[in-house]
C-alpha positions, 0 to 999 in steps of 0.5 A: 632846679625843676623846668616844668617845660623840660618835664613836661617833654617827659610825660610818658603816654600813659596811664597814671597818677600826677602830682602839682606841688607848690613851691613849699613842696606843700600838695596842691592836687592830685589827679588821675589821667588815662594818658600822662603826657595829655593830660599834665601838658593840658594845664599849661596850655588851655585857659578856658574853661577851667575856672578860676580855682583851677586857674589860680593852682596853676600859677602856684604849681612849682614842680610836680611828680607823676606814678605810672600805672598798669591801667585807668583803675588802678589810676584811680584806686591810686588817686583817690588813696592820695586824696584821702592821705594829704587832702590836697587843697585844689581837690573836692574833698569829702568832709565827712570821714563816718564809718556807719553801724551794722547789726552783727549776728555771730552765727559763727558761735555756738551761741549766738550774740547780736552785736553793735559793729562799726565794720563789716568783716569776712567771718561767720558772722551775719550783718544787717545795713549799714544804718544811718543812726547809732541810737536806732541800731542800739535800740533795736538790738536792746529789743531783740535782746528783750524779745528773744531772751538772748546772751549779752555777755562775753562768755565762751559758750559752751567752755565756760557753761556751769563755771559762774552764776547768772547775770542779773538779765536771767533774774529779771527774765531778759535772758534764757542763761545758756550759760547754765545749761538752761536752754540747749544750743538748739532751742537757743538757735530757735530764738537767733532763727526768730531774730533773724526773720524780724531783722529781715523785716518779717514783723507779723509773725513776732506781732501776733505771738506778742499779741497772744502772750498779752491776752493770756497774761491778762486772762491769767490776771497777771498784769505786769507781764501783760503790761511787758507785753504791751511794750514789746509790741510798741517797740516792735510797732515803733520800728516797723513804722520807720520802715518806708517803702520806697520801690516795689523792687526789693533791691539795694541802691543808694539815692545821691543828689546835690546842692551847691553854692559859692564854697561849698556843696551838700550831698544828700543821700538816700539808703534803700535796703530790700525795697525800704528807705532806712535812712538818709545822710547828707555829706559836704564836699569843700574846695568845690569850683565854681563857675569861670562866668556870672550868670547872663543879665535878662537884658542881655542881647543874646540871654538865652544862648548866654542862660543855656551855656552857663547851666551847661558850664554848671551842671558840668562842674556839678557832675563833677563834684558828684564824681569825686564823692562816689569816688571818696564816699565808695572806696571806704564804705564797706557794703555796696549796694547793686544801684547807685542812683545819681543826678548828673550824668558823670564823665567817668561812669563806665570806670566807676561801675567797673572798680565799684563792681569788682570791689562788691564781686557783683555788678553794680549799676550807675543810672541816671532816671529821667522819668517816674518815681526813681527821677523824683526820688532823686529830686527829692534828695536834691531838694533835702541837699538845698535846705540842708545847705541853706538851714546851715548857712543860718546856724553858721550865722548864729554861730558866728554871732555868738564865737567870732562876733563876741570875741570882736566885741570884747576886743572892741570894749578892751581896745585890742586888735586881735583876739583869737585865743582866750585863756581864763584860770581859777581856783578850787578849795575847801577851806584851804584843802586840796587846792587845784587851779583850772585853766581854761582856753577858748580859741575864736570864741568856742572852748579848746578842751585839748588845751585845758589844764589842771594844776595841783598846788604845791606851795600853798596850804591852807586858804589863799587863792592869791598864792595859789593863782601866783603859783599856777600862772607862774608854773604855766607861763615859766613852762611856756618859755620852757617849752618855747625855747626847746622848741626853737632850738629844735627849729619847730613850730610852736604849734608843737607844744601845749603850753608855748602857744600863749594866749591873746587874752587872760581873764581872770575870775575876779576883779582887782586883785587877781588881775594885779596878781597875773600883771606882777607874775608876766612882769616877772617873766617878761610877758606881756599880754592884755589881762581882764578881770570877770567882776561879779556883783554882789550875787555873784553875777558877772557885771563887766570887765576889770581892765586898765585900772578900770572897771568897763560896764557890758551890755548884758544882752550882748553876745559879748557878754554870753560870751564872758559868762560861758568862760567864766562858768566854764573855768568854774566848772572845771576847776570844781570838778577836778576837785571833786575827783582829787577829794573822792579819792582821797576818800575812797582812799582813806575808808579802804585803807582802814581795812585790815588786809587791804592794801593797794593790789586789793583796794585797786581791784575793788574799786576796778570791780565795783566802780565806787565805795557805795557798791563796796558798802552795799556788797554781799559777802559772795559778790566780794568773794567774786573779786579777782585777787581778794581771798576768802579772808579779805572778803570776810573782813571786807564785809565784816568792817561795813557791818559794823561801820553801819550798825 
């Protein structure tokens, strides 16, 4: 039996790390200390202060753990790996978890690519940002490539020089084909050397040389490559404009400012690189405190010293929830900037700037500006942070209205109580060929893809969409009580399996029939769950809801009714699409293996290299050739087959 006061007599006075658990062993919060024995006992003892989210987690603390270390930042590193592995749930957390992109430049092969990269790593190679938008990196890597003629491909320059024809890039002029032999490792390094510069922000030089190749493509009547031209220049142009200067400077620095309410906190922050403002992104933060007061009425007596010791108490909380962002945000990001730039003076600045140091290898600055242009940058972001908050909170109301609030709307019109998980079917056939079934789920009003499922019927043949409906209800609930059973033998939740959650709700596409059809199969099993009807009119439109023998109109402006439609469609599509892939393999299958000497290793390794059978009918003789694992012969026959077929 855990004594927390024998335990806490135990507390060494040292550096570390401490764990609170709950009575279920469940992680409450984990935290840092520059002395155990303090800071641990400061729990039990003080009641001021601290908040009620605090005050709440000591009541429930049943036992903790605590890990001694060498120093405070090695506490540190320590806690925040602890964090991020059990987000306990007294921790301000960082709900975002984004890995940001790079532009990599491999100057560590002989012929270099520039490439889309999600990590920074130590090689050769030469990386620019991080970026905040993947698009925007693709697009300008898109057009370094136009510009500068450079390799897209994955081949070993110079091993395999000579060895395979060119791409389609160096047939329509988008690439100087190293792998020919056609440009020298030193003109091509010229081209990486220009790519370069433009990335480093020297646009000008790349401007004017555009410029020139426009006018004499022109002069020379030759319009379209001047037309090129002229769009390689507004691409250039397009990019450069997104290049704000935000400091005279030059240096790297992060902008982070915030905004909070009740639950919830949004960190904003601006990315500057060499003096430009690249991007901004925002980041929550959940398990935020809040104040353990009100804020003073005006007519208070003594307001003012009330007003000034509440905005103390928030700014505090405040820097503290600024502080366990740099700590997350920082410990996973891979480039670090020279300045971060901050709103609130945080308790352990001189800790942070000695771990953010050493992880750079350079020094790294925190600062808080008072006064000018960094003070107002920093106002700035904080003012996006609020209006970043505040726009969510109204698109989470219309979110809500349209998820939870339909869902209790339908549960109104049906007489249920509760409904959290939805679950519709339907079938798919063309006059009775490759019947499929489709099951749909939607949890608290939004659809829960990872637990959709397609069946294909085995028992049926021919057009019956009531057998078909029989079987697949049946194969899904039997599977259901399969999967239960298993796992209540085996002590586990059901939260375990995908088919022994069941659902609050079965809607059916359709009216009468079907519902009768799904009442006759849980029946059967012995189930019982609410089961609705979808009833469409004569235009195949949704009109209300079959339940109970009757037939329940719906207001068709109502959230509740989008909400049937979106289920319904979703059903709809589903099914339809699955039958769509089951009849375009077949068909693959079926021309293909009409080919003499075409079986499954080849027919496999066609459709793998060219992706569809138009590609297949449209392909050269050589382009078949080109196929890894089809003989000479089989190409021959290949091609010699849908000449025929289309003459």
């Amino acid at each position: 039996m855990f004594q927390i006061e024998e335990e806490l007599k135990k507390l060494p006075k040292k550096p570390g790390v401490y764990i609170m658990r709950d009575d279920k062993d469940g992680i409450l919060y984990v935290g840092k200390a520059i002395n155990l024995h303090n800071r641990v006992r400061s729990y039990f003892r003080e009641t001021i202060g601290r908040g009620p989210a605090i005050d709440k987690m000591v009541t429930l603390i049943a036992r903790f753990e605590y890990i001694v270390t060498d120093s405070e930042l090695e506490a540190l590193v320590l806690e925040n790996n602890l964090i991020k592995e059990h987000s306990p749930k007294y921790n301000t957390l960082l709900k975002d978890d984004k890995t940001y992109p790079y532009i990599k430049v491999t100057l560590g092969e002989e012929f270099p690519r520039i490439l889309f990269s999600r990590s920074m790593k130590k090689d050769k190679s030469k990386y620019f940002g991080p970026y905040t938008g993947a698009a925007a990196v693709k697009d300008t890597i898109d057009l370094l490539n136009k510009l500068f003629c450079l390799r897209t491909c994955n081949r070993n320059l110079p091993r395999d020089i000579g060895q395979d024809r060119p791409c389609l890039n160096y047939h329509i002029k988008q690439c100087l084909a190293p792998c020919q032999g056609y440009v020298g490792r030193e003109a091509y390094r010229e081209q990486i050397g220009q790519a370069l510069e433009f990335l480093n922000g020297n646009y000008n030089m790349i401007l004017k040389d555009l410029e020139r190749k426009m006018r004499a493509a022109a002069e020379a009547l030759q319009f379209e490559e001047a037309a090129n031209y002229r769009d390689l220049i507004n691409s250039v142009r397009q990019v450069t404009q997104k290049q704000k200067i935000t400091d005279s400077d030059g240096e790297d620095k992060d902008i982070i400012a915030m905004y909070r309410d009740q639950t919830e906190a949004v960190v904003q922050v601006f990315f500057v690189r060499d003096g430009k403002l690249i991007g901004r992104e925002h980041y929550y933060m959940t398990h935020v405190s809040c104040e353990s007061a009100d804020l003073p009425a005006e007519s208070a007596p003594d307001y003012e010293d009330c007003l000034k010791a509440w905005q103390t108490e928030r700014e505090r909380i405040n820097a503290g929830i600024l502080q366990d962002f740099v700590k997350q945000f920082y410990s996973g990001t891979p480039f670090l900037p020279k300045e971060l730039m901050l709103q609130y003076e945080i308790e352990e600045i001189g800790l942070l700037e000695q771990w953010l140091s050493e992880r750079k290898g350079s020094r790294v600055y925190l600062r808080v500006p008072r006064i000018g242009t960094k003070e107002k940058l920093v106002e700035l972001a904080a003012q996006n942070a609020k209006q970043i908050l505040e726009q969510d909170r109204e698109r989470l109301k219309r979110e809500e209205a349209r998820t939870l609030g339909a869902v209790k709307e339908i549960a109104q019109i049906l007489g249920i109580d509760r409904i959290e998980r939805m679950e519709a079917f339907d079938i798919s056939n063309i006059n009775g060929f490759e019947n499929v079934g489709s099951m749909i789920v939607f949890e608290k009003g939004k659809p829960k893809p990872s637990d959709y499922r397609k069946f294909r019927i085995k028992t049926v043949s021919g057009p019956d969409d009531y057998a078909c409906m029989r079987e697949v209800l049946t194969r899904r609930f039997t599977h259901g009580l399969d999967e239960t059973k298993e796992l209540t033998d085996k002590n586990l939740d059901t939260a375990y399996g995908s088919f022994s959650r069941f659902p609050d709700l079965l809607m059916m596409d359709g009216g009468r029939g079907q519902v009768n059809i799904a009442l006759e199969v849980l029946r059967e099993l012995g189930v019982h769950i609410p089961v609705c009807g979808m009833v469409k009119d004569d235009n195949h439109r949704t009109r209300g809801l079959y339940f109970n023998n009757v037939e329940l109109p719906i207001d068709t402006h109502s959230e509740g009714f989008k909400l049937i439609t979106r289920v319904q469609d979703e059903a709809h599509r589903f099914a339809i699409e699955y039958h769509r892939s089951l009849r375009s393999k077949a068909q693959v299958r079926s021309v293909l293996d009409d080919i003499p000497g075409v079986g499954p290793a080849r027919r496999k390794a066609l459709m793998r290299h060219f992706k569809s059978l138009e590609e297949i009918r449209n392909a050269s003789l050589e382009e078949l050739e080109a196929v890894e694992g089809l003989s000479k012969k089989a190409a021959e026959q290949i091609h010699l087959f849908f000449r025929k077929k289309d003459s």
